[in-house]
N, C-alpha and C positions, 0 to 999 in steps of 0.2 A: 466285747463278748456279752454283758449284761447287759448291755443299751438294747443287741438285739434281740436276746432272749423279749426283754417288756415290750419290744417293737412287735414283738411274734406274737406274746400273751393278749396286746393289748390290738390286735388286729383279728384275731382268732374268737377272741370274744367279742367283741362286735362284729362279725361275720354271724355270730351265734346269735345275737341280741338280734340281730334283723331278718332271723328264720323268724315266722309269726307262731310259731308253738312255743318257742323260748318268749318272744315276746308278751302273748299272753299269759304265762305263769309267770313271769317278772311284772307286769300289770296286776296279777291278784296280789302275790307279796306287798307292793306299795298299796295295793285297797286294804289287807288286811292291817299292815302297818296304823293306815290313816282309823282303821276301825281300832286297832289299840290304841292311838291319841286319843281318840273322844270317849273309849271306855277306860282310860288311864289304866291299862291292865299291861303289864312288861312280858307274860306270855305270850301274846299273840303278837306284841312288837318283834319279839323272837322268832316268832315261827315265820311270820313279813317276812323278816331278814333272811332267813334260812332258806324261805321261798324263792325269792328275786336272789339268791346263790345258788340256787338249785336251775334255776331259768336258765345261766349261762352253761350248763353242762351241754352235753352233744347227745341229745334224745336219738335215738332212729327211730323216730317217728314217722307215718308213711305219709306223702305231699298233703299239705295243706288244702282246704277243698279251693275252687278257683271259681266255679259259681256260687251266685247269691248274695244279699246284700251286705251281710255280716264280714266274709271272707273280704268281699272288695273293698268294705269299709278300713278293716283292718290292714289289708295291704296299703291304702292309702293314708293310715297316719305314718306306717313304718315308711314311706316313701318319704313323705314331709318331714319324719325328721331326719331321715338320711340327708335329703335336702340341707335342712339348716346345718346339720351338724359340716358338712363337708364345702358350705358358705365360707370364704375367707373372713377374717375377723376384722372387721372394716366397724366406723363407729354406731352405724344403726342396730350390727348382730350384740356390737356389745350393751348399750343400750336395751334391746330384748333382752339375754342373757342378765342383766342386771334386775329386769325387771321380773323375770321369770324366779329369778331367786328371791326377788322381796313377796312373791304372787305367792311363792310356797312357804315362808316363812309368816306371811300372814295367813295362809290356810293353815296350817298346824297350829297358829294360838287359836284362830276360831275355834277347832276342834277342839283342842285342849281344854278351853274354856265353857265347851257345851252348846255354843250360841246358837239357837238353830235361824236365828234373826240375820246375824252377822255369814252364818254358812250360807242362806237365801240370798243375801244380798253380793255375795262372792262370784254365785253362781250365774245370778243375774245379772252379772257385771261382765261376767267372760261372755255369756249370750250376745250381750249389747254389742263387745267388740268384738265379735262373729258377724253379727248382723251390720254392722257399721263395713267391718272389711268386705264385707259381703255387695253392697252397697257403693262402695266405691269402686269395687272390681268391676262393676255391673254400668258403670259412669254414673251412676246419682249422688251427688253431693252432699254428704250430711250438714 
């Protein structure tokens, strides 16, 4: 009976994470979040957190708009990660996954530490392998 309870919480909410209005209030919570690492301030970590809590409620908020570049932008990461996330765990996803955790564990010391050197250089690195995937998607060989 409580397996399905968390089976139900835990499908309910992610039903919720991939309306794009929950989405985007769960997206500022983690900006604000990352804006409390770099200003070492625990209020606005708190209010992050509180935010990306507040995301998973059941807004009635009325359709999302469906033109424009911004809307299609947005439905299109929340596609990509429905994508990954519902990928079986075969050793490439876990390898991503692996790497996606050291990606943000090394974003949060950047911030933490101030670097705006090493945040350039982070940034310019996920670029690279945009434009590289991008790149081979397209057949040109890096």
């Amino acid at each position: 009976m409580i397996m399905q309870k968390r089976s139900f919480l835990a499908s309910t909410l992610w039903r919720r994470h991939q309306n794009p209005w929950n989405w985007l209030v769960q997206l500022l919570g983690v900006l604000l979040v990352a804006l409390a690492v770099w200003l070492h301030r625990g209020t606005e970590a708190g209010a992050g957190l509180a935010l990306f809590l507040v995301g998973m409620l059941d807004f009635r908020l009325p359709r999302f708009p469906v033109s424009g570049r911004f809307p299609k932008r947005i439905r299109r990461w929340i596609r990509a990660e429905v994508v990954w996330v519902n990928k079986p765990w075969t050793r490439s996803k876990r390898i991503e996954a692996a790497l996606l955790f050291l990606a943000t564990l090394f974003m949060l010391a950047v911030l933490w530490w101030g670097s705006l050197p090493g945040l350039g250089l982070t940034v310019g690195g996920f670029v690279l392998l945009q434009a590289r995937r991008a790149n081979r998607d397209a057949g040109i060989d890096p």
